[in-house]
HTML snippet that shows the backbone in 3Dmol.js (N, CA, C, O; Angstrom):
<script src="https://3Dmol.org/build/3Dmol-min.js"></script>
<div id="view" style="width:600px;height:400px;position:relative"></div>
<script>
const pdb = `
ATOM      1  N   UNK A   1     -84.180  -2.484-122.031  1.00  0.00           N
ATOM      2  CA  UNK A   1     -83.669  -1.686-120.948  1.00  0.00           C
ATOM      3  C   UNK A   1     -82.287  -1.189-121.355  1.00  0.00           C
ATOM      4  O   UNK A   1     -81.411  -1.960-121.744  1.00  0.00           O
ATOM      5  N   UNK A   2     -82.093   0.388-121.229  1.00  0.00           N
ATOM      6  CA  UNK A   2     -80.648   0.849-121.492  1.00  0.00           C
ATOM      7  C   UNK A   2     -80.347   1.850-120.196  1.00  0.00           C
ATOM      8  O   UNK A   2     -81.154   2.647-119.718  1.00  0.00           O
ATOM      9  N   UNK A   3     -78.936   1.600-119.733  1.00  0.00           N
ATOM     10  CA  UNK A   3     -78.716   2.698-118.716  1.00  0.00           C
ATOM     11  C   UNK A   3     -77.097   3.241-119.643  1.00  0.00           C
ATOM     12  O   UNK A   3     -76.563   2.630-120.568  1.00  0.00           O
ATOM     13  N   UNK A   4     -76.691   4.395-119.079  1.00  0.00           N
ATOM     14  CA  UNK A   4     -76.035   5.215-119.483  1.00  0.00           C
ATOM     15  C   UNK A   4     -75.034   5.767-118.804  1.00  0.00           C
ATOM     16  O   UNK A   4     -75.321   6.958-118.684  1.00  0.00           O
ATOM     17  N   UNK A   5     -73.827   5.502-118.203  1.00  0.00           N
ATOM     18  CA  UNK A   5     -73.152   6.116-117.804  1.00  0.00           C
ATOM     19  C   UNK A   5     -71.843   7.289-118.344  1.00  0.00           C
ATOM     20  O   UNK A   5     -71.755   7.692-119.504  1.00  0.00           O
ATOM     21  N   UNK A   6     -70.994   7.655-117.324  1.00  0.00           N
ATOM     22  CA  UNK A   6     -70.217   8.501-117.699  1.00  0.00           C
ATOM     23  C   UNK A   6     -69.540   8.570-118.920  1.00  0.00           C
ATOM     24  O   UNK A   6     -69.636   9.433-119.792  1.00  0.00           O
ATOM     25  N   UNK A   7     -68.455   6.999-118.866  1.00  0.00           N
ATOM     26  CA  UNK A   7     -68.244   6.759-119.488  1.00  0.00           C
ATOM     27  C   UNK A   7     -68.424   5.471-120.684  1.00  0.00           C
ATOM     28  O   UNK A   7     -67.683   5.219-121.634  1.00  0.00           O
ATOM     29  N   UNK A   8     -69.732   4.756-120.233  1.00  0.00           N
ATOM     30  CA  UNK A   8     -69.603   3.833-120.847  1.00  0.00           C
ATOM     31  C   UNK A   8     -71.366   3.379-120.761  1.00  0.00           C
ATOM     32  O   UNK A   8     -72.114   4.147-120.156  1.00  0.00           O
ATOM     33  N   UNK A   9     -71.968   2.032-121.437  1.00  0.00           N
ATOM     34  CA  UNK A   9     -73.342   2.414-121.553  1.00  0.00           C
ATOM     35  C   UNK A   9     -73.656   0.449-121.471  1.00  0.00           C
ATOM     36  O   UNK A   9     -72.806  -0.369-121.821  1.00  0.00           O
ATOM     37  N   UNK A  10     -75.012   0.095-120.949  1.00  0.00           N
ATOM     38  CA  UNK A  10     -75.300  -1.135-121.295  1.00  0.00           C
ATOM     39  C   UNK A  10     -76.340  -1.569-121.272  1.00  0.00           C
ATOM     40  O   UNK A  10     -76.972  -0.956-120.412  1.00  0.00           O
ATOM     41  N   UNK A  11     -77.041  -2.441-121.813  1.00  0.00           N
ATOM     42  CA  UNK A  11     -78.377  -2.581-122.338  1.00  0.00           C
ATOM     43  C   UNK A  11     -78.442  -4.493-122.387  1.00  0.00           C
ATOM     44  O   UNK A  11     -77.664  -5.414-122.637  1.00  0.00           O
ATOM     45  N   UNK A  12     -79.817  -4.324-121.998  1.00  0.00           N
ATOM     46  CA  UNK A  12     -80.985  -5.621-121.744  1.00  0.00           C
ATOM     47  C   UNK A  12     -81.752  -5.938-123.126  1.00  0.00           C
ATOM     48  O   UNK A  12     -82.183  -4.908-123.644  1.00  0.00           O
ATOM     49  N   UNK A  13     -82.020  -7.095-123.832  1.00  0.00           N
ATOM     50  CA  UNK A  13     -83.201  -7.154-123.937  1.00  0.00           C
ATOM     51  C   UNK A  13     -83.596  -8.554-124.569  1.00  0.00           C
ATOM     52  O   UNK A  13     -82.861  -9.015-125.441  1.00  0.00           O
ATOM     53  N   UNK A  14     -84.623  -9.188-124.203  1.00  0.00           N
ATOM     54  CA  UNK A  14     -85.503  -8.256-123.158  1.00  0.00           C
ATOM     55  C   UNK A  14     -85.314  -8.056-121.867  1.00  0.00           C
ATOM     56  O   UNK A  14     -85.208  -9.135-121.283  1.00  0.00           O
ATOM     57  N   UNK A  15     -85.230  -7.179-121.199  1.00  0.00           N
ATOM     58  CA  UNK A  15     -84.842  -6.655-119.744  1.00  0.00           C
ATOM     59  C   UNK A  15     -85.381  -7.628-118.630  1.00  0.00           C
ATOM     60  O   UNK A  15     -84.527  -8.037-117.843  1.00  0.00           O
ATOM     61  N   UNK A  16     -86.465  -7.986-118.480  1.00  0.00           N
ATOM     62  CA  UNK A  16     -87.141  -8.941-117.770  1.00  0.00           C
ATOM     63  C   UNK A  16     -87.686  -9.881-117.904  1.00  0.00           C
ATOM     64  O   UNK A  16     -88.847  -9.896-117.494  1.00  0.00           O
ATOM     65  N   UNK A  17     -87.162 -11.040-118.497  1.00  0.00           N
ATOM     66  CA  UNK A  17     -87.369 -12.480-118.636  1.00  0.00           C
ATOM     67  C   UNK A  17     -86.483 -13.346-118.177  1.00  0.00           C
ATOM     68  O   UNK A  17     -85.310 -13.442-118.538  1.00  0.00           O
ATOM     69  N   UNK A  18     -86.982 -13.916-117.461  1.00  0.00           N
ATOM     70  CA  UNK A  18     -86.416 -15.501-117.010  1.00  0.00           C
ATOM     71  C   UNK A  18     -85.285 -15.857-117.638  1.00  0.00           C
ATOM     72  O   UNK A  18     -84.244 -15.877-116.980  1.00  0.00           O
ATOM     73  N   UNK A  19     -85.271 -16.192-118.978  1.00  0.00           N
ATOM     74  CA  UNK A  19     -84.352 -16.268-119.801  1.00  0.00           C
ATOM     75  C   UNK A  19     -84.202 -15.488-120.929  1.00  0.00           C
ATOM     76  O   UNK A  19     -84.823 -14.442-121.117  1.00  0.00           O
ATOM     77  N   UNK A  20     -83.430 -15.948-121.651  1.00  0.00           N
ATOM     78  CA  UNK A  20     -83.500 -15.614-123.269  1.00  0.00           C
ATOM     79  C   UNK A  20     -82.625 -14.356-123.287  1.00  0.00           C
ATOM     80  O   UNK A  20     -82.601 -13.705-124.332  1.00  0.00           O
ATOM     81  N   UNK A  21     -81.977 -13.991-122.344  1.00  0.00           N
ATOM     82  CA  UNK A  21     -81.326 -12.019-122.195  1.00  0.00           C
ATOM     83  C   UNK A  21     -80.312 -12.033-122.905  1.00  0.00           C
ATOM     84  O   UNK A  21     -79.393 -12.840-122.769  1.00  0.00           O
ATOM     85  N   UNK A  22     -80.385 -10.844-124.023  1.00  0.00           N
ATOM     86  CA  UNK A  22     -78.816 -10.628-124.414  1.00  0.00           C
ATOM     87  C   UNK A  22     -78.873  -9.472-124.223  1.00  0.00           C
ATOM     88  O   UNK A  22     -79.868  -8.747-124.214  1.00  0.00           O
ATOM     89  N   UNK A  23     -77.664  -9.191-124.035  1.00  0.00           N
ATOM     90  CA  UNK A  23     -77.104  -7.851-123.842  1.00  0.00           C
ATOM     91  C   UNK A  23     -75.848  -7.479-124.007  1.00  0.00           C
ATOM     92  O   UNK A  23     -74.847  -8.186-123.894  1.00  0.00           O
ATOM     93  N   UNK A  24     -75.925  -6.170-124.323  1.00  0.00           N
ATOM     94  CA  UNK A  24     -74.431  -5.499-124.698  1.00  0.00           C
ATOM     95  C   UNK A  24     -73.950  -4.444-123.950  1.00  0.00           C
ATOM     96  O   UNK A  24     -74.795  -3.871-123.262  1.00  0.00           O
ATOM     97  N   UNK A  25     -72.880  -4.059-123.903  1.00  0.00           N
ATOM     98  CA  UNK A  25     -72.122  -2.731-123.531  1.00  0.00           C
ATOM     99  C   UNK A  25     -71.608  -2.293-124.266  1.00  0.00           C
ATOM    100  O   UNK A  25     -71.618  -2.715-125.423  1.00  0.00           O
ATOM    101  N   UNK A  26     -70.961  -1.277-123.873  1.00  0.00           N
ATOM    102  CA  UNK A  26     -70.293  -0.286-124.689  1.00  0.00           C
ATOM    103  C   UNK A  26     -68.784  -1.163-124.891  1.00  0.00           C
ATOM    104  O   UNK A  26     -67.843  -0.596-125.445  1.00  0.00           O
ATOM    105  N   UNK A  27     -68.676  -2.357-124.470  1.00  0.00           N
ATOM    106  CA  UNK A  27     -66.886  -2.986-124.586  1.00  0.00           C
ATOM    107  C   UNK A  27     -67.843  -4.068-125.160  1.00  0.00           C
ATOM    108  O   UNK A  27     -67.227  -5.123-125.002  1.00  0.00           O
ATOM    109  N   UNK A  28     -69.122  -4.360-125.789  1.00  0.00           N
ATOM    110  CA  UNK A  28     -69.496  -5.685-126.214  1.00  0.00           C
ATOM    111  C   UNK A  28     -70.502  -5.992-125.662  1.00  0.00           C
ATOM    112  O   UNK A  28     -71.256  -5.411-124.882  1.00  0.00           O
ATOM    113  N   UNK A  29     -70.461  -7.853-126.533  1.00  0.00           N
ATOM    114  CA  UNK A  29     -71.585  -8.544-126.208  1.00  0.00           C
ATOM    115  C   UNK A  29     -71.899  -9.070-124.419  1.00  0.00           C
ATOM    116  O   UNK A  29     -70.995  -8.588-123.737  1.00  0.00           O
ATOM    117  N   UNK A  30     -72.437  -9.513-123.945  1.00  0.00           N
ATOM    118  CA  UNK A  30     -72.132 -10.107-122.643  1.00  0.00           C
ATOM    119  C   UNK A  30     -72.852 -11.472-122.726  1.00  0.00           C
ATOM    120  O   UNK A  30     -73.864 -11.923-123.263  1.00  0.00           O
ATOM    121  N   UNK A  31     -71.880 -11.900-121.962  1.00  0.00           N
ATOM    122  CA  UNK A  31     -72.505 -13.430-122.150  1.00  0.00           C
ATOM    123  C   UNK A  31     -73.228 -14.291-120.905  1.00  0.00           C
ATOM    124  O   UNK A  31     -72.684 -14.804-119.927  1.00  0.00           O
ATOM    125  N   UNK A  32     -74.393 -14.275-121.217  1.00  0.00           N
ATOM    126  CA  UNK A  32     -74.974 -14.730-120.162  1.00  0.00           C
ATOM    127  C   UNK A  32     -75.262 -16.549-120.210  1.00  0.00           C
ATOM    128  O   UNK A  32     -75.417 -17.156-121.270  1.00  0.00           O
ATOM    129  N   UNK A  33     -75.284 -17.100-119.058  1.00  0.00           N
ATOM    130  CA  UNK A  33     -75.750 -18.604-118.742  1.00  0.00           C
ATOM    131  C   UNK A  33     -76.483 -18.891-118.333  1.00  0.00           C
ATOM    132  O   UNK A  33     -76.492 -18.482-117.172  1.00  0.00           O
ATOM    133  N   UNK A  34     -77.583 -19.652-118.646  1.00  0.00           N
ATOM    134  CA  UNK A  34     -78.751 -19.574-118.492  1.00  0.00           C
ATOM    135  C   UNK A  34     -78.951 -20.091-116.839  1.00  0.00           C
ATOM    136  O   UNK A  34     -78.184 -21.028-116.620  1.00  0.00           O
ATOM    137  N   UNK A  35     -79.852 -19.691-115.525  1.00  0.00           N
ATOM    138  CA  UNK A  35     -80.134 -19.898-114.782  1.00  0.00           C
ATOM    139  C   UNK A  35     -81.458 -19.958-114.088  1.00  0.00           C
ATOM    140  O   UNK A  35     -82.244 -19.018-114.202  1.00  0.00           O
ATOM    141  N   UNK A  36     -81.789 -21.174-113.267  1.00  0.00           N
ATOM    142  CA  UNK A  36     -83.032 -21.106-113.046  1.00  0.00           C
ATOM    143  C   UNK A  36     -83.096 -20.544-111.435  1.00  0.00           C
ATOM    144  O   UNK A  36     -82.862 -21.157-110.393  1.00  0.00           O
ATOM    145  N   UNK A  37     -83.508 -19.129-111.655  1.00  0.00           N
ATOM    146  CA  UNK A  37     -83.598 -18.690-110.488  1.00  0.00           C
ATOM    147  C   UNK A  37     -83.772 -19.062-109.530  1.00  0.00           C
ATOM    148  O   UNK A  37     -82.892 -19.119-108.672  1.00  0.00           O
ATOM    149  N   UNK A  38     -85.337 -19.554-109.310  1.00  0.00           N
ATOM    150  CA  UNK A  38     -86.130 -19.872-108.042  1.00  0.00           C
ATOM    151  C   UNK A  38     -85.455 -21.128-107.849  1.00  0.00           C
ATOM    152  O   UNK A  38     -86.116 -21.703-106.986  1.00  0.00           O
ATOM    153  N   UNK A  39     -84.331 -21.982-108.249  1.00  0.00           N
ATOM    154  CA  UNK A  39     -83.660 -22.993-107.917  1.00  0.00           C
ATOM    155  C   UNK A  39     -82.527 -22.813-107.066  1.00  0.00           C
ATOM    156  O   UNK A  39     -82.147 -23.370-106.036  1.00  0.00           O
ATOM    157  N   UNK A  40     -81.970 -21.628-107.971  1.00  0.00           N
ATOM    158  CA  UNK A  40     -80.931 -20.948-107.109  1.00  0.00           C
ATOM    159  C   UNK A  40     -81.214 -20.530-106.307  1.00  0.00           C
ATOM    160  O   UNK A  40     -80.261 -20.584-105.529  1.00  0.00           O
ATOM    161  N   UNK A  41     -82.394 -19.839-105.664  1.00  0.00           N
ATOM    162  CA  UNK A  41     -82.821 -19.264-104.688  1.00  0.00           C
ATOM    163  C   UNK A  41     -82.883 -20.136-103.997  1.00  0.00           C
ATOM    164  O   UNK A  41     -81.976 -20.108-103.164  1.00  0.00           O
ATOM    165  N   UNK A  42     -83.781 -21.269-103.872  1.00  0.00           N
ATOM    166  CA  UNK A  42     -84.126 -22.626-102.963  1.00  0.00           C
ATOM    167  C   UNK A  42     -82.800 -22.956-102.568  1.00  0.00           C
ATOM    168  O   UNK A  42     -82.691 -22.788-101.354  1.00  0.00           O
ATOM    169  N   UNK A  43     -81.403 -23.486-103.267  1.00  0.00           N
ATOM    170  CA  UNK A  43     -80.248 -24.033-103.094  1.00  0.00           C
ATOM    171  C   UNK A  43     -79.973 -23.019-102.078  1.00  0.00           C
ATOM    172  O   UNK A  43     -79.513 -23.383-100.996  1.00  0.00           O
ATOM    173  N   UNK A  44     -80.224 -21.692-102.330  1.00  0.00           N
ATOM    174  CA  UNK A  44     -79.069 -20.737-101.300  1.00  0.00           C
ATOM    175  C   UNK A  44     -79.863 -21.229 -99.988  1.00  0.00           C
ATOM    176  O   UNK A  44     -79.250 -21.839 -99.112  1.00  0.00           O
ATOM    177  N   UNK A  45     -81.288 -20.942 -99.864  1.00  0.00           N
ATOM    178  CA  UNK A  45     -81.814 -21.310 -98.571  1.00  0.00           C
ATOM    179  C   UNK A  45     -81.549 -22.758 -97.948  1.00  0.00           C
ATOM    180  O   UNK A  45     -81.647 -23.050 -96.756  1.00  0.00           O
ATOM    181  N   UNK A  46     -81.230 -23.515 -98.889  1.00  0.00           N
ATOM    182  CA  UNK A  46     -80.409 -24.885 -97.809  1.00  0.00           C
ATOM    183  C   UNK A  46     -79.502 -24.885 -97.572  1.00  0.00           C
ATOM    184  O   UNK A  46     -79.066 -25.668 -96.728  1.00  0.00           O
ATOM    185  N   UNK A  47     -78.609 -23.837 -98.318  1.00  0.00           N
ATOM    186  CA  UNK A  47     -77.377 -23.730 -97.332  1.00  0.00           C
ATOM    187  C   UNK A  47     -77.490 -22.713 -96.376  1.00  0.00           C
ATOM    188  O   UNK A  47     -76.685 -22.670 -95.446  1.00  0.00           O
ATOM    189  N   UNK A  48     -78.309 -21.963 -96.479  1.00  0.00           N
ATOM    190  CA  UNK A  48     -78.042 -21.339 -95.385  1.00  0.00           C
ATOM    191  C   UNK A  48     -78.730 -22.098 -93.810  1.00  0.00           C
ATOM    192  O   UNK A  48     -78.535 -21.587 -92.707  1.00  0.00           O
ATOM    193  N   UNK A  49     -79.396 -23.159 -93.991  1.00  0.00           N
ATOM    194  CA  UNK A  49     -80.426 -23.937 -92.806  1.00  0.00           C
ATOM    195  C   UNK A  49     -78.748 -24.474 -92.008  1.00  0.00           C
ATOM    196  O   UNK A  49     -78.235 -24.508 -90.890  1.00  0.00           O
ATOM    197  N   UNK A  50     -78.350 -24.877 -93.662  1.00  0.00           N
ATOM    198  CA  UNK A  50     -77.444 -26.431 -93.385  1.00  0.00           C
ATOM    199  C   UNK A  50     -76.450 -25.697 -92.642  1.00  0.00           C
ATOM    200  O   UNK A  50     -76.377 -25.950 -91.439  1.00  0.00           O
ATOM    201  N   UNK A  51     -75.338 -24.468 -93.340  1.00  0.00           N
ATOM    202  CA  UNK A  51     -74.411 -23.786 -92.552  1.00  0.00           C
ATOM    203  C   UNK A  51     -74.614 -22.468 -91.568  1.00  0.00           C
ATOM    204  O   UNK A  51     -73.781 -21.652 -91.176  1.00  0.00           O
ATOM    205  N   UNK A  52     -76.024 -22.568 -91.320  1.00  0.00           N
ATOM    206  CA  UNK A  52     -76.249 -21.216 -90.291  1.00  0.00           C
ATOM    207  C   UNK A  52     -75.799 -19.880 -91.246  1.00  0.00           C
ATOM    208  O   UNK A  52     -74.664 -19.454 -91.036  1.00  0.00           O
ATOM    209  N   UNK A  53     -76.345 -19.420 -91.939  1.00  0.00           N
ATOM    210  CA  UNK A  53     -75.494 -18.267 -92.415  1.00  0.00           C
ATOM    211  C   UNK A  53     -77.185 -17.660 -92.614  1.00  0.00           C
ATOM    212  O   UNK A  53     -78.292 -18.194 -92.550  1.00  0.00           O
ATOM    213  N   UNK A  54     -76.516 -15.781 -92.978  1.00  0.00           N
ATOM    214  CA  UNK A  54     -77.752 -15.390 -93.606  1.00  0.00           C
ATOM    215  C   UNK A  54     -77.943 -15.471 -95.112  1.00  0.00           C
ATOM    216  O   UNK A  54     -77.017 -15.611 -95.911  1.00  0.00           O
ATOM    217  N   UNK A  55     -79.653 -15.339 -95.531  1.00  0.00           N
ATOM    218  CA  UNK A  55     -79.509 -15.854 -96.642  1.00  0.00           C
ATOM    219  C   UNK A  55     -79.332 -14.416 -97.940  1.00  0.00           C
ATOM    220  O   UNK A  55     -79.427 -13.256 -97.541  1.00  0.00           O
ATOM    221  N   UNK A  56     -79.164 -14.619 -98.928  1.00  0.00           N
ATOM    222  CA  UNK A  56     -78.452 -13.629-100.216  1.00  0.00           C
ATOM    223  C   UNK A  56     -79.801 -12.488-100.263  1.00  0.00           C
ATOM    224  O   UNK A  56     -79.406 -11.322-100.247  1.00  0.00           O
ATOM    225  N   UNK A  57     -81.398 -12.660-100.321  1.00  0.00           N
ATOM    226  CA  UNK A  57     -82.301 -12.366-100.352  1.00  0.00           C
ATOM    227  C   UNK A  57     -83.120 -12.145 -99.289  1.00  0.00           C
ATOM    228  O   UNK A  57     -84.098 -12.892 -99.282  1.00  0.00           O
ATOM    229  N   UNK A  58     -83.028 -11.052 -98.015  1.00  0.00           N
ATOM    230  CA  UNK A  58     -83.771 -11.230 -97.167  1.00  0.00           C
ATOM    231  C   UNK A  58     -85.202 -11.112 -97.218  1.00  0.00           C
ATOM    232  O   UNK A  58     -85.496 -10.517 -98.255  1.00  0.00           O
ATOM    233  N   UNK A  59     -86.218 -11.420 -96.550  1.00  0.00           N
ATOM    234  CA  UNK A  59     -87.636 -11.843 -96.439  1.00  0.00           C
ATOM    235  C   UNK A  59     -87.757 -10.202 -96.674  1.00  0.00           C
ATOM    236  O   UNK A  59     -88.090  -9.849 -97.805  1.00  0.00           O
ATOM    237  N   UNK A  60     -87.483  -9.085 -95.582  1.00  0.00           N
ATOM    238  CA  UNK A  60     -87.750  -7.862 -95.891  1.00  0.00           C
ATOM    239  C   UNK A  60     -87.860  -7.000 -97.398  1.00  0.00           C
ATOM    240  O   UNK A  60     -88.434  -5.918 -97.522  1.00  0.00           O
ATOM    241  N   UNK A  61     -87.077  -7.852 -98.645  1.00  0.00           N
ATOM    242  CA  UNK A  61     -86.981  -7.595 -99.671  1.00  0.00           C
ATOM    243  C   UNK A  61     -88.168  -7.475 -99.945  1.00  0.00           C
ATOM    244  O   UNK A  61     -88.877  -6.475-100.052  1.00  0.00           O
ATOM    245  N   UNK A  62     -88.440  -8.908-100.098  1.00  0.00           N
ATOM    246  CA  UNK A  62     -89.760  -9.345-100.523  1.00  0.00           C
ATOM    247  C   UNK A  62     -91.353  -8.894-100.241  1.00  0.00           C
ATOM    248  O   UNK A  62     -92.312  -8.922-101.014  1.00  0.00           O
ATOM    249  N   UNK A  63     -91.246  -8.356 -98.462  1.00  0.00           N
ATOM    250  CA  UNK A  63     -92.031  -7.500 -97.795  1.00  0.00           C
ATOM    251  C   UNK A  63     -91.958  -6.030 -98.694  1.00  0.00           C
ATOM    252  O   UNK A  63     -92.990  -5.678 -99.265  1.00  0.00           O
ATOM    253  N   UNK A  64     -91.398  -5.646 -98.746  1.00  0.00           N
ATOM    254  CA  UNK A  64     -91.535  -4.261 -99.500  1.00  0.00           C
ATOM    255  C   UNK A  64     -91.417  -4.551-100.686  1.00  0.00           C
ATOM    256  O   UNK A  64     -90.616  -3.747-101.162  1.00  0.00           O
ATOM    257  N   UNK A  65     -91.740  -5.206-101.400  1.00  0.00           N
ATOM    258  CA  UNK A  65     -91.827  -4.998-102.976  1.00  0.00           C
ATOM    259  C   UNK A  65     -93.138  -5.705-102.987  1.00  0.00           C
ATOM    260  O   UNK A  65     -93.835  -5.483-103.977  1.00  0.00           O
ATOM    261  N   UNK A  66     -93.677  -6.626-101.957  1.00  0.00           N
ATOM    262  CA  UNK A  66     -95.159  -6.694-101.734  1.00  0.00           C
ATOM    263  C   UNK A  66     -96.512  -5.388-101.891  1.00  0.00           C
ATOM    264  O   UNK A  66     -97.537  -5.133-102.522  1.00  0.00           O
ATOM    265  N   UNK A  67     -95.388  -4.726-100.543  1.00  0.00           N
ATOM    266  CA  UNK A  67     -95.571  -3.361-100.619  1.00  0.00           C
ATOM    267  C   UNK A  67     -95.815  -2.599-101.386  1.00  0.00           C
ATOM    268  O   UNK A  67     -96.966  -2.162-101.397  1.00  0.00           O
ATOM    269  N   UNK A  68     -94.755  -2.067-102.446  1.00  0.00           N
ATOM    270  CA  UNK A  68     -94.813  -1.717-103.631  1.00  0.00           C
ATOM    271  C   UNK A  68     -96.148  -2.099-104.313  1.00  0.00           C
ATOM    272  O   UNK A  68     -97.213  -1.489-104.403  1.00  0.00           O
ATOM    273  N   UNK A  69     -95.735  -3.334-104.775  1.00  0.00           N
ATOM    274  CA  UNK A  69     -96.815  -3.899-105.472  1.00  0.00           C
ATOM    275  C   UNK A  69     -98.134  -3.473-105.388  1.00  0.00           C
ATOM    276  O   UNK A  69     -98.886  -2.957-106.214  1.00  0.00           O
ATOM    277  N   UNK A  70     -98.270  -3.810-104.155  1.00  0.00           N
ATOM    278  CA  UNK A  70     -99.972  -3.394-103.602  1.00  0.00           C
ATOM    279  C   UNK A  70    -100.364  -1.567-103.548  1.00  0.00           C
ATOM    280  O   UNK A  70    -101.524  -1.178-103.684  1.00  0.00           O
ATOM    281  N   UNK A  71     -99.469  -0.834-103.381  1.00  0.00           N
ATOM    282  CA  UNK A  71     -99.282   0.368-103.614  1.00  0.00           C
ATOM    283  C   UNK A  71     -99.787   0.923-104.914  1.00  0.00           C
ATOM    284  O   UNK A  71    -100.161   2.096-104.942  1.00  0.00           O
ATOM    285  N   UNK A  72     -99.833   0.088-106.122  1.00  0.00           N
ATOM    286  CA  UNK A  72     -99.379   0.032-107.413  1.00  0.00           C
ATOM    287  C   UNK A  72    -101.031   0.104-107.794  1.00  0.00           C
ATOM    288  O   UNK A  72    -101.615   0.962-108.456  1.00  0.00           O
ATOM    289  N   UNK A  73    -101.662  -1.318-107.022  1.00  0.00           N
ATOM    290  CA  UNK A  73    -102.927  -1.472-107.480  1.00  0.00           C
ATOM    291  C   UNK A  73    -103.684  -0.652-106.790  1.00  0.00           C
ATOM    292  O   UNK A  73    -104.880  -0.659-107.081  1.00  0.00           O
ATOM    293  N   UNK A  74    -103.482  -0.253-106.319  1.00  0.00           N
ATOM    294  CA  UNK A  74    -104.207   1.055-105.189  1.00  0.00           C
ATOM    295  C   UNK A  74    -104.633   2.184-106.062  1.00  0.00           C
ATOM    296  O   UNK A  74    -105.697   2.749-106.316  1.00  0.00           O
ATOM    297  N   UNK A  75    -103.152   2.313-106.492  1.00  0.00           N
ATOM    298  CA  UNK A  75    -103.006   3.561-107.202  1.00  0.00           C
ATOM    299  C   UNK A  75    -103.822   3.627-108.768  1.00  0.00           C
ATOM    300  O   UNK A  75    -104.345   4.614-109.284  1.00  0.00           O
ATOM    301  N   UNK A  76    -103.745   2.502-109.201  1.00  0.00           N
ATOM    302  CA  UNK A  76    -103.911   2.228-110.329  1.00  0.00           C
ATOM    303  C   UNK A  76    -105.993   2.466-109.990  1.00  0.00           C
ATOM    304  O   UNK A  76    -106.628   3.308-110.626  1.00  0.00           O
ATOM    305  N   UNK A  77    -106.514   1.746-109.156  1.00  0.00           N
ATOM    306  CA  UNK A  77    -107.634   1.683-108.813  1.00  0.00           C
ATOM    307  C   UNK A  77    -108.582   3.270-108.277  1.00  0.00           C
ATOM    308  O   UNK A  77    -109.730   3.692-108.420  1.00  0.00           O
ATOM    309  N   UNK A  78    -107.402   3.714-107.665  1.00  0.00           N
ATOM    310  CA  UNK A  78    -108.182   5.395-107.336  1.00  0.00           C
ATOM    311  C   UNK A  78    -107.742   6.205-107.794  1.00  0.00           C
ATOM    312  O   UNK A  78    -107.804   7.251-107.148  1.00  0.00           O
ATOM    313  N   UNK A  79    -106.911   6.265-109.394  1.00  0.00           N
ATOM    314  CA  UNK A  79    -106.483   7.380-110.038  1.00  0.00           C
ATOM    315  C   UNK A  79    -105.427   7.929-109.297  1.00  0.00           C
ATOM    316  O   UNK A  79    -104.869   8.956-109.684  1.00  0.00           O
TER     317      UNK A  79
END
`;
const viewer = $3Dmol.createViewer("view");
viewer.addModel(pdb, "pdb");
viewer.setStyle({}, {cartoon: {color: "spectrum"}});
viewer.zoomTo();
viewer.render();
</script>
């Protein structure tokens, strides 16, 4: 994955994996730490039970990229 801006440019790869990502910009390497998402995700949702707050990822996200998704195989299925 590469995007491109005005002045400056930065790149994935591989773009979508769990782990393993390096990537650079146009000022360098970037340094990533490895994280286990769906952990982090779970942790945010107990704090948000524990301190009442909303959570980082709302459910609606997830509803429309369901969406998407299913859109996808639709499409894929009737040309």
């Amino acid at each position: 994955m590469h995007a491109d801006a005005v002045r400056v440019w930065f790149g994935l790869e591989p773009g979508y994996e769990y782990g393993g990502l390096k990537g650079k910009t146009s000022e360098g390497e970037m340094d990533f730490h490895p994280v286990n998402q769906q952990a982090a995700q779970m942790d945010d949702f107990a704090q948000c039970v524990r301190y009442d707050r909303e959570k980082l990822v709302p459910a609606e996200m997830g509803l429309r990229e369901m969406r998407i998704i299913q859109a996808m195989y639709k499409s894929a299925r009737t040309g």
